[in-house]
C-alpha positions as CSV (number, residue, x, y, z in Angstrom):
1,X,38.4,173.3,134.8
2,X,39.3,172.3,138.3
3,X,36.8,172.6,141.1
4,X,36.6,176.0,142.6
5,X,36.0,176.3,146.3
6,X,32.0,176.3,145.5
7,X,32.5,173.1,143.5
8,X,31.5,170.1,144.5
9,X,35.0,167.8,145.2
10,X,35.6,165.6,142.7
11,X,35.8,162.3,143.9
12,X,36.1,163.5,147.6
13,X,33.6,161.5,148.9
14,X,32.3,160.3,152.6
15,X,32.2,156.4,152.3
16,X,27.7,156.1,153.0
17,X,27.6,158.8,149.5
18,X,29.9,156.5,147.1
19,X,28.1,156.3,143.9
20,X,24.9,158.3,145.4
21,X,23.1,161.2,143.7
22,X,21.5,164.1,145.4
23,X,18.2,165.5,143.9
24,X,17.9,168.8,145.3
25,X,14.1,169.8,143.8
26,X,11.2,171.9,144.2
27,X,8.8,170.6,146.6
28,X,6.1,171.4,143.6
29,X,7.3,167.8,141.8
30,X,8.7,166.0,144.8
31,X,5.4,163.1,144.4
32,X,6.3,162.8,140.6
33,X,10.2,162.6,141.5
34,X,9.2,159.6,144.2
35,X,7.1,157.9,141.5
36,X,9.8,158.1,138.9
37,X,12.1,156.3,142.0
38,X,9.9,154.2,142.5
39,X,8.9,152.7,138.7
40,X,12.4,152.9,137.7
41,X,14.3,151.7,141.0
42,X,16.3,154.5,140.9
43,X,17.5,153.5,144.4
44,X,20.7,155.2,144.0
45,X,19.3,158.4,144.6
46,X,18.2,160.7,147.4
47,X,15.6,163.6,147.6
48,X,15.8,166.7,149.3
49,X,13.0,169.5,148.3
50,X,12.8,172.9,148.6
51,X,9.3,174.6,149.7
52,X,7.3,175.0,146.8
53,X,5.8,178.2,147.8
54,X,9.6,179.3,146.6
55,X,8.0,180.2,143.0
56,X,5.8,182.7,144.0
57,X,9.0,184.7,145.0
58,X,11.9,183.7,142.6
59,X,14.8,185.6,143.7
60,X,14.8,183.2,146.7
61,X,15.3,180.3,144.5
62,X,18.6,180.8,143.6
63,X,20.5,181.3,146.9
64,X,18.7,178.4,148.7
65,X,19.6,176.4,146.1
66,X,23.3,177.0,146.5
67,X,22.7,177.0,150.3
68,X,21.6,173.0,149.6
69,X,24.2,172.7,147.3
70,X,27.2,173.6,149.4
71,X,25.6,171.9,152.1
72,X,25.9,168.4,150.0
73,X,29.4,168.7,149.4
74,X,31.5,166.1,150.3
75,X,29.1,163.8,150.7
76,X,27.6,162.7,147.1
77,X,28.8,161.7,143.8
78,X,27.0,164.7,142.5
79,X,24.4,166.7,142.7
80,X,21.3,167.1,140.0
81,X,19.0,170.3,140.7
82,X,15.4,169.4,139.9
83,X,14.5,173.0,138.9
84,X,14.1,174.8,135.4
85,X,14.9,178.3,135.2
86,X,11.6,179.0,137.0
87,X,11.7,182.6,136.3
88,X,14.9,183.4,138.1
89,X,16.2,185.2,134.5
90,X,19.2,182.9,133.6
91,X,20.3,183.2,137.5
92,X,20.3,180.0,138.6
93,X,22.0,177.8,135.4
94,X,24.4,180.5,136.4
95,X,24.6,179.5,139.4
96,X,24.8,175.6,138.8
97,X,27.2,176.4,136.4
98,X,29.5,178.1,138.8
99,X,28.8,175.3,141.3
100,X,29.5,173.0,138.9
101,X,26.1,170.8,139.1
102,X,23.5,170.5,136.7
103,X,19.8,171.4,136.4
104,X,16.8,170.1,134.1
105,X,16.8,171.8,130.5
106,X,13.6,174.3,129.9
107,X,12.1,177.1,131.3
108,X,9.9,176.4,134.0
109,X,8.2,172.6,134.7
110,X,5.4,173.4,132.2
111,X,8.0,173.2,129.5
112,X,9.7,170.1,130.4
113,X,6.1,168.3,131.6
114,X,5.1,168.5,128.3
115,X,8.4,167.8,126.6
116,X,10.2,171.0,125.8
117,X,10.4,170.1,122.6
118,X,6.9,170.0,122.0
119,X,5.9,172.9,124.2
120,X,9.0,175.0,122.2
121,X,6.7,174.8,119.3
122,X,3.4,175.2,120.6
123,X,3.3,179.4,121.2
124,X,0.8,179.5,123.7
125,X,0.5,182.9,125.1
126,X,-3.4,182.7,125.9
127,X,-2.7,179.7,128.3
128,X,-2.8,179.3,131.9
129,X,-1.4,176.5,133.0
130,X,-1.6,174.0,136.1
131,X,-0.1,170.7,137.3
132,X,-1.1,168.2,139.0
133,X,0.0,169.6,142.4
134,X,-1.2,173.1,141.6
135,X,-4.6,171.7,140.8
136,X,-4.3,170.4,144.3
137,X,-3.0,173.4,145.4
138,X,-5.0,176.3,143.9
139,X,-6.3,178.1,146.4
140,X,-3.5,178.1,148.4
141,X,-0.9,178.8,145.3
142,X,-3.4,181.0,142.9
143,X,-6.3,182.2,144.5
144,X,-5.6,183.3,147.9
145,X,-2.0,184.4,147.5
146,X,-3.6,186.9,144.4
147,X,-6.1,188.3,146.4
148,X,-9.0,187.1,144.7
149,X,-10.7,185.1,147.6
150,X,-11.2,188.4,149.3
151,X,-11.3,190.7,145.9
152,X,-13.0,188.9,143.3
153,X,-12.8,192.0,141.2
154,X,-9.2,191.3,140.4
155,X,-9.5,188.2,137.9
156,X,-9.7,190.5,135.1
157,X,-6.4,192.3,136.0
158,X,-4.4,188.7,136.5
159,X,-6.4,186.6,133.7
160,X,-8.0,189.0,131.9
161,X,-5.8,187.7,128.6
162,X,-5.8,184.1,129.4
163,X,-8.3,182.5,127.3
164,X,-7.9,179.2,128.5
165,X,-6.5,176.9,131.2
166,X,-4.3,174.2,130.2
167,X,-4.3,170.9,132.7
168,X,-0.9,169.2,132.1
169,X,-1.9,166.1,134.0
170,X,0.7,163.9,135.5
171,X,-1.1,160.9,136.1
172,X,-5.1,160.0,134.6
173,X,-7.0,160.7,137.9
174,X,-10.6,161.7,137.4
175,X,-11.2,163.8,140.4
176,X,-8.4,166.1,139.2
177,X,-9.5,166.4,136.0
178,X,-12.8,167.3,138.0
179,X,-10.7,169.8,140.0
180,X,-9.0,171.2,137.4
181,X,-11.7,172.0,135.3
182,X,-13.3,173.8,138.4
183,X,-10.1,175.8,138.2
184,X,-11.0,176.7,134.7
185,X,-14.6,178.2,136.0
186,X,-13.4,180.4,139.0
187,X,-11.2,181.6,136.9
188,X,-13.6,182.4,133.9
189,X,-11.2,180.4,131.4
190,X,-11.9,177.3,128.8
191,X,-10.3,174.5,130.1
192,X,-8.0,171.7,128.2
193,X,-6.2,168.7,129.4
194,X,-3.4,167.2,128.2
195,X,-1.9,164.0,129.6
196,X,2.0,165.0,129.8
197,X,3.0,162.0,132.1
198,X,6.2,163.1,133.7
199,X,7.8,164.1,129.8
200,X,11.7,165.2,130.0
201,X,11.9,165.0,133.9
202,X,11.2,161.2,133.6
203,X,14.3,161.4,131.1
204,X,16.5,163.5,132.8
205,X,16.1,161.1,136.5
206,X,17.2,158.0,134.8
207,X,20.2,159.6,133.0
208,X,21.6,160.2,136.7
């Protein structure tokens, strides 16, 4: 199908974006996207995040992804969104689609942490689960944006059928472990970890 006016032109590149690949990601992995760089000397490709605190309101995912998109025209190879669906409903691999870029397979970056394969199969619906960076960013992603800093009352409404916390953990660091499992008792949850590594986003990187 030729490009459409949203497309990215084919082969209608600025000479400094030959051959270069735009990673336009959440900022929620944009440490685990600079490691993966960085082990792989992936040197071809450049990083430009979007805020993180995007997720808590997901209908504002979509449009500043295209925003970023259209913004890149012209000047890369192509464009790889570094983004599940991330509960925007289908919306944005519409969106990619009709842009004609691509975006990591799986549902949300729990999914393709663990491998979304493996996490397919697993029919968890009694787990909460945190990253790495949402270890490090609880309060200011979990606990204070839900209230429960001020109204402690309310962790029966929001985890009230979570029975336990799952800690996909990105890289083997003891104090977020530590962390993490302090998560778990604020929250009044079991608590299991689970060394994912960086699973299908590792994959997905070096296929660019």
């Amino acid at each position: 199908m030729p490009p459409t006016d949203e497309r990215l032109t084919d082969g209608g590149l600025a000479p400094e974006g030959r051959g270069r690949v735009l990673v336009i990601a959440c900022g929620a992995i944009a440490r685990e996207i600079l490691a993966i760089q960085d082990a792989s000397r992936l040197d071809h490709l450049d990083l430009q995040c979007l805020p993180a605190i995007l997720h808590n309101t997901p209908d504002r995912i979509v449009p500043a992804v295209e925003a970023a998109v259209r913004a890149a025209a012209g000047r890369y190879a192509s464009v790889f969104v570094a983004y599940a669906d991330c509960g925007t409903g289908g919306l944005l691999k519409a969106a990619c689609e009709r842009l004609g870029v691509e975006l990591i397979e799986g549902p949300h970056c729990y999914s393709f942490f663990e491998g979304n394969q493996t996490f397919a199969g697993r029919d968890e619906f009694t787990a909460f689960y945190l990253t790495d960076f949402l270890v490090r960013q609880f309060d200011a992603f979990v606990w204070r944006p839900l209230g429960l800093d001020r109204h402690p009352e309310l962790r029966n409404l929001y985890f009230g059928h979570y029975e336990t916390l799952v800690y996909q953990a990105q890289v083997d660091d003891p104090a977020l472990t530590h962390k993490a499992r302090d998560c778990a008792q604020r929250l009044g949850l079991g608590f299991e970890r689970r060394f994912t590594g960086y699973g299908d986003l590792a994959a997905a990187l070096r296929e660019l």
